[in-house]
N, C-alpha and C positions, 0 to 999 in steps of 0.2 A: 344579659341581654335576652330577649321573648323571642325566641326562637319559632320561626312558622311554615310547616312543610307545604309546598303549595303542590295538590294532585289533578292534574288534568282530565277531561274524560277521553277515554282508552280505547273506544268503540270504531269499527274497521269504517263503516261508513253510515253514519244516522241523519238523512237529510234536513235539513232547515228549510223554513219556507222564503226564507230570502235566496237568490237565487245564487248559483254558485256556489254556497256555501256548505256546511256541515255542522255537527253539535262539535266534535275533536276539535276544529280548525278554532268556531268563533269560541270557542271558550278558552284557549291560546291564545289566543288573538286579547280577550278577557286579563287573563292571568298577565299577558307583558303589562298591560296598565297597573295591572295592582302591583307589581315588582319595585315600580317607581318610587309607590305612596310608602310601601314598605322602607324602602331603602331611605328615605328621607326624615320619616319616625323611625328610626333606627330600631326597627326588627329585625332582625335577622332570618334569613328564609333561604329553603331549599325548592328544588320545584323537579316534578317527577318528568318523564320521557316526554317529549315533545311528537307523538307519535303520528306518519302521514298516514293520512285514510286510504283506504282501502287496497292498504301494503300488506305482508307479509306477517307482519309483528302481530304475539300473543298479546291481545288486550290483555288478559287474565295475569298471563304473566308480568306483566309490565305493571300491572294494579300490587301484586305479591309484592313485587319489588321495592314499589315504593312502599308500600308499610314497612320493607323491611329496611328501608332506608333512613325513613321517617325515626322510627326506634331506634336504631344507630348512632343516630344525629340528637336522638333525645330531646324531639320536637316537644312544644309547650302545648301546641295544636295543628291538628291534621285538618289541614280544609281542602275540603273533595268540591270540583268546580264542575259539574254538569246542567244539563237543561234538559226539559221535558218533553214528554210528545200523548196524547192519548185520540184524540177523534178530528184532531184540529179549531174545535169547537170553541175549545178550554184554554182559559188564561190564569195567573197566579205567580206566584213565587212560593214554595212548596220546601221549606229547608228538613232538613231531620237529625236529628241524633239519637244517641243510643239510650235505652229505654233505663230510669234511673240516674243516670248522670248529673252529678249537681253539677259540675264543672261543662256539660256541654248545656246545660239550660242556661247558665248563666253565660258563656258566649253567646248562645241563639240569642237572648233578650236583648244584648247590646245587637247584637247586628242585627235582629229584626227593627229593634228600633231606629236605626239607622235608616234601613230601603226604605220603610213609610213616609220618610223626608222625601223619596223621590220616587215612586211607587202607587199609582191610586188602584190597584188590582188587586182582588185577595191575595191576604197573607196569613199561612195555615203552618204552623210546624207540626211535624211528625216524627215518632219514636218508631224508630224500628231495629232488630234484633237481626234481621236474616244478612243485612249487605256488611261485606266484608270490612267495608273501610270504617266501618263504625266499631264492628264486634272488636277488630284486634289490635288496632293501635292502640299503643300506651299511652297518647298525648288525649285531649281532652278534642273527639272531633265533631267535625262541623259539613254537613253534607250539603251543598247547593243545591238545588234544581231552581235556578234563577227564573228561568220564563217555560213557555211551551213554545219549542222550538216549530212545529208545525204548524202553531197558527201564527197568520201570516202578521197581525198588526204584535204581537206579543212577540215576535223573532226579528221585526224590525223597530222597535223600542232598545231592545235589548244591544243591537248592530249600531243604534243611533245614539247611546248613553253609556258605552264601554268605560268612557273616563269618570264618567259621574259614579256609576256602580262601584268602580273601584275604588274612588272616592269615599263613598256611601260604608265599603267593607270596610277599608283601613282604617275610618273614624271607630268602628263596629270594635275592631282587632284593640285600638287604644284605649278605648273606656274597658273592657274584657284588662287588658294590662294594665293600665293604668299607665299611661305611656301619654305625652303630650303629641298632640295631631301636627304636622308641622305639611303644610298645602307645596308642593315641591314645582309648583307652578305659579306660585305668589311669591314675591319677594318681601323680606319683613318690612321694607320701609313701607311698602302698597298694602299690609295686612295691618299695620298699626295705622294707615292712614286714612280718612274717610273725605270724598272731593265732592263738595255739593257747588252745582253753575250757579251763582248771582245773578237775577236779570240787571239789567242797566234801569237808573231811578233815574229820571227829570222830572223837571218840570213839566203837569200834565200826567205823568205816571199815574196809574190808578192800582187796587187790589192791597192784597197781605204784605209782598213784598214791600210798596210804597208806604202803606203804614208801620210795617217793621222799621222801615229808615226815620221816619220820623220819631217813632218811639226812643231809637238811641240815640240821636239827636237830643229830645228833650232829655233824658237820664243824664247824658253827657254836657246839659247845660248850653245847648248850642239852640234848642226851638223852644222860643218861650211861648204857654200859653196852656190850657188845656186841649187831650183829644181822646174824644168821645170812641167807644169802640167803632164806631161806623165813619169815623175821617182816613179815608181811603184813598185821599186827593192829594197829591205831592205836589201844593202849590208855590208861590212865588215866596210865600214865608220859607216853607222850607228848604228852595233851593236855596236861599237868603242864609240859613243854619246852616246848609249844607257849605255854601261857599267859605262861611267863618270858621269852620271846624277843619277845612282845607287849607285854608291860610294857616290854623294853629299848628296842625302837624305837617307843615313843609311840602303839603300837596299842590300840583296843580289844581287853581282855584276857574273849573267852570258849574259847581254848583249841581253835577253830576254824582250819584252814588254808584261807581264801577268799582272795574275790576281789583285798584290799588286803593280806594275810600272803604270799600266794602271791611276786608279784614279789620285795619283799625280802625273802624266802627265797632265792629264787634267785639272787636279787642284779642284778635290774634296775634 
């Protein structure tokens, strides 16, 4: 099973421009949705200290920790969950890993391609050598800096799409393993099934819909005659084929194409 260490950010207190808020808190707030997606593609995952802001606890240490955790547990990948801040100006998604890494390029690629599904704001990855959660874990890591938390439209994107994001990583995390995506908020009968409304066809009906009807009518031998692409009029012939093909398969016959003629018509 693809084991995945999940690292919170650690920070005593880094404001966000939504109000009340914090980078520690909403990026926890972050990590419970992914926990979900996790759990239902059957990854297996750890997740580092839940730390309250502007408490007592060593960020640093609690950062230590969990790599030395992560290594313990014999993580597949270290994914570090922070957001940004620089002038408040600046928007982006800004991920990194460690310089060299084929195993952290080839995660970023999956999961950069993922957030551009949901994402229209630069997307830059960066190699860097100095932050610690990249230099020493064993596993193959992945450094977030999701939004810039300081500017106000990119810290409420970020507040407003929590489940989509996590959404967005987990697909990121399966293609990276090779693991089928499984939506833990869809139920398979609703993922395998596709529900398009029918308008209602009479007599008079006009458009695509009403020549659709008549189309399977004539194929099904129920409306004789030719029709030109532009016969768009669901007239008294065709309720006429409509009501014969109603009588054939045991329907109530008012020469209507609803909600029980429609299917077998179609031939569901």
């Amino acid at each position: 099973m693809a084991k995945v260490y999940l690292s919170p950010a650690y920070h005593y207190f880094n404001r966000c421009a939504v109000p009340g808020c914090d980078e520690t808190t909403h990026n926890n707030l972050y990590l419970d949705e992914l926990t979900v997606y996790l759990t239902a593609c059957g990854i297996d995952w750890r997740r580092g200290t839940r730390r309250t802001p502007r408490s007592g606890e060593d960020g640093n240490e609690l950062m230590i920790r969990a790599v030395e955790e992560s290594d313990a547990w014999g993580a597949d990948v270290h994914y570090v969950s922070h957001t940004n801040a620089y002038d408040g100006t600046v928007r982006g998604y800004r991920p990194m890993i460690y310089p060299g890494s084929a195993r952290g390029r080839r995660l970023a690629e999956a999961m950069m391609a993922e957030r551009r599904k949901i994402y229209d704001q630069p997307i830059t990855l960066f190699e860097r050598s100095d932050l610690y959660e990249l230099r020493v874990p064993s596993a193959a890591s992945y450094y977030e800096e999701h939004v810039f938390h300081d500017n106000a439209e990119d810290a409420q994107w970020f507040h407003d799409n929590l489940r989509a994001i996590a959404e967005s990583a987990a697909r990121g995390l399966c293609a990276y393993f090779g693991v089928l995506f499984v939506n833990p908020y869809e139920s398979q009968e609703e993922a395998n099934t596709v529900s398009v409304e029918l308008p209602m066809i009479a007599n008079g009906s006009t458009g695509d819909a009403a020549r659709a009807a008549m189309v399977l009518l004539r194929d099904r031998g129920y409306y004789e005659g030719n029709l030109s692409s532009t016969d768009k009029l669901f007239g008294v012939k065709a309720e006429a084929a409509a009501k014969a093909f109603q009588r054939a398969n045991g329907l109530y016959v008012d020469g209507v194409v609803g909600k029980a003629t429609w299917p077998l018509l179609i031939g569901k």
